[in-house]
C-alpha positions as CSV (number, residue, x, y, z in Angstrom):
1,X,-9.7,12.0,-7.6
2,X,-7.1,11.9,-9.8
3,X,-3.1,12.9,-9.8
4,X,-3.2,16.2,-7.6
5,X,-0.9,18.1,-9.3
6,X,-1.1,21.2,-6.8
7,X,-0.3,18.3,-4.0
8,X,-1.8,20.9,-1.2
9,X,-4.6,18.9,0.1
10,X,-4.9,18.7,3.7
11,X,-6.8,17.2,5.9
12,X,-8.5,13.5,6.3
13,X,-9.2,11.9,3.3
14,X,-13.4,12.1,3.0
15,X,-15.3,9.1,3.4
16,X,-17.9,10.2,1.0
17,X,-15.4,9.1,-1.5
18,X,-16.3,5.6,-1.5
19,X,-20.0,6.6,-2.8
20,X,-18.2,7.4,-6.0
21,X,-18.4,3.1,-7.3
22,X,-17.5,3.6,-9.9
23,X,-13.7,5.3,-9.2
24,X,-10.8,3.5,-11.2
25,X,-8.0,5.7,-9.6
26,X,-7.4,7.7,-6.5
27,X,-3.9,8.9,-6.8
28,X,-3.4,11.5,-4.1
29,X,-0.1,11.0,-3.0
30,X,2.5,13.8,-1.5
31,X,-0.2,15.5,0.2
32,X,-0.6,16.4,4.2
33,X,-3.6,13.8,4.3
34,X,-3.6,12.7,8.3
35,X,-6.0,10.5,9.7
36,X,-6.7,6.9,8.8
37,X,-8.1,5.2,5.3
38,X,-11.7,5.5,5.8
39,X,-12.9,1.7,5.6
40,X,-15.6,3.5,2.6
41,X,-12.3,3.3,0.1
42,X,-12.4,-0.6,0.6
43,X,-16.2,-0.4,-1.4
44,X,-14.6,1.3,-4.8
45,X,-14.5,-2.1,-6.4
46,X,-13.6,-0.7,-9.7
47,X,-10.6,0.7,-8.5
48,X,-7.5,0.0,-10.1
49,X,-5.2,2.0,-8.3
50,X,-4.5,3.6,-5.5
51,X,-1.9,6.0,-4.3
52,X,-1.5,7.8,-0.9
53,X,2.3,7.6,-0.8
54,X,4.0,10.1,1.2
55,X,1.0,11.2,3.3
56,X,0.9,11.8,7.1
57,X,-1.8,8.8,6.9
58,X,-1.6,6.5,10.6
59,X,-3.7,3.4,11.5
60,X,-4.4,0.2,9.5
61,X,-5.0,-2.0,6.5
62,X,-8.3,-3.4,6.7
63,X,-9.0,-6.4,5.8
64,X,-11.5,-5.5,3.8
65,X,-8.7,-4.6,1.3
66,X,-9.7,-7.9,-0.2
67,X,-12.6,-6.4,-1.4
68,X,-10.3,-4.6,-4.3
69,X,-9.9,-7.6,-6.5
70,X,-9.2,-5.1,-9.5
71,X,-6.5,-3.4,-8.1
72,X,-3.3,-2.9,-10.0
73,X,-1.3,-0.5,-8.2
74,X,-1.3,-0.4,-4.2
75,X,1.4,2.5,-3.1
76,X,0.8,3.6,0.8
77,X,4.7,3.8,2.0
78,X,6.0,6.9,3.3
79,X,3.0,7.3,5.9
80,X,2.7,6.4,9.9
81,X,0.4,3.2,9.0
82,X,1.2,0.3,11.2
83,X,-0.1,-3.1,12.4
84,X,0.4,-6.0,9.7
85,X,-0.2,-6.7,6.1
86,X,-3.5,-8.8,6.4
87,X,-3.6,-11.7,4.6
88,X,-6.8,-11.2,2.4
89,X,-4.8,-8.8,-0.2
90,X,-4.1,-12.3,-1.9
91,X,-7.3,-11.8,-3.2
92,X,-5.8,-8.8,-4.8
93,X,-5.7,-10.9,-8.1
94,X,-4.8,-8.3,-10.6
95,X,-2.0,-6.6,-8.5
96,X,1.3,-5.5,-9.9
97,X,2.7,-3.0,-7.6
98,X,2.4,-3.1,-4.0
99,X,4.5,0.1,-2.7
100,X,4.3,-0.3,1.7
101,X,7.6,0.3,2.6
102,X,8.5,3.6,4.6
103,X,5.8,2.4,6.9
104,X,5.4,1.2,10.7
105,X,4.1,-2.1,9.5
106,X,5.9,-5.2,11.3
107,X,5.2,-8.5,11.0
108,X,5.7,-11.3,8.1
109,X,4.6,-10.4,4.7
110,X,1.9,-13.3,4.0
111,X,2.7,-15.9,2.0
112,X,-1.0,-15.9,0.5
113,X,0.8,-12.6,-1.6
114,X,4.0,-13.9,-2.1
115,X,2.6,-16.8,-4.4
116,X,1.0,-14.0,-6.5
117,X,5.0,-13.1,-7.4
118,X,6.5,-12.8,-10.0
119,X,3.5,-12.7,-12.0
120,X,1.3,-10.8,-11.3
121,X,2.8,-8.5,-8.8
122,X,6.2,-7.5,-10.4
123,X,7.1,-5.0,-7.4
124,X,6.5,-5.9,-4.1
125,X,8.2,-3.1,-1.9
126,X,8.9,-3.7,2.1
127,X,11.5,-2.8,5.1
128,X,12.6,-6.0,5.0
129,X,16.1,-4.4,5.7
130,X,18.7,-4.6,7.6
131,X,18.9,-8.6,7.3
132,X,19.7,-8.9,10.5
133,X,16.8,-6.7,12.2
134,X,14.3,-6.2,9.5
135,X,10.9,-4.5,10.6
136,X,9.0,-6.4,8.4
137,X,10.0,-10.1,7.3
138,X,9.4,-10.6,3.2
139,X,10.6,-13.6,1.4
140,X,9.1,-12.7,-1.6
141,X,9.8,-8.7,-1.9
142,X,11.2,-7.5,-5.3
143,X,12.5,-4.5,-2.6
144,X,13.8,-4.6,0.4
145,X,14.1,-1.3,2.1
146,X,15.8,0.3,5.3
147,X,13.0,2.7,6.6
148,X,15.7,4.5,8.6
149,X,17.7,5.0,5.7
150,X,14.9,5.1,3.0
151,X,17.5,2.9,0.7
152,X,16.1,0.5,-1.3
153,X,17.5,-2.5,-2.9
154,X,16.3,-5.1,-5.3
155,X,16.5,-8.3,-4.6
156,X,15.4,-9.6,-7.9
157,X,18.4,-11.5,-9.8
């Protein structure tokens, strides 16, 4: 599945995709995808990157997200997912862009991925603002982000 340039999928995103092993990229973002991330898509261990961004997507990151240890780009913001950001995507060695603002996640970004900053993950996006009441706490994000607002604002000097 790659870049869905007609972007008029509907629907849940098929669990049959994660018989295809040996998928690099899954880029189906700005689609009216509902449902959850089938735990299957946590099998494509040849995936590099994977893009549901401005979905209608709810539920969770498993923690089997771990599992994708050659991911480079992680962009699920802009959907209803909630819960936290589980620790085990510091196994996410490879990543450079992790996109989950936009989001109901809450919680404290895990430290276990904030020592994989700057290098290798460059952009590390999260509504970790307003600094007085963010919804998600991120000492490490590259961008912070006000999901009422949808602002973002770099925090990189």
């Amino acid at each position: 599945v790659s870049d869905e340039t007609q972007r008029s999928l509907d629907g849940t995103i098929p669990s049959e995709l994660g018989l295809m092993s040996d998928m690099e990229n899954m880029e189906i973002y700005e689609n009216e995808l509902t449902g959850t991330i089938p735990d299957e898509i946590y099998s494509l261990t040849h995936m590099i990157s994977f893009d549901v961004n401005w979905c209608r997507l709810t539920g969770t990151l498993s923690t089997r997200i771990g599992q994708l240890t050659r991911m480079e780009r992680f962009r699920v913001s802009t959907n209803d997912l909630t819960g936290t950001i589980p620790s085990e995507v510091a196994s996410l060695r490879s990543i450079v862009l992790f996109w989950f603002h936009k989001t109901r996640f809450t919680g404290i970004v895990p430290t276990s991925l904030c020592s994989l900053r700057p290098d290798p993950l460059v952009i590390l996006q999260a509504d970790c603002n307003p600094s007085g009441n963010p919804a998600v706490e991120c000492l490490c994000c590259s961008h912070c982000c006000d999901r009422l607002s949808g602002i973002c604002l770099s925090t990189d000097i």
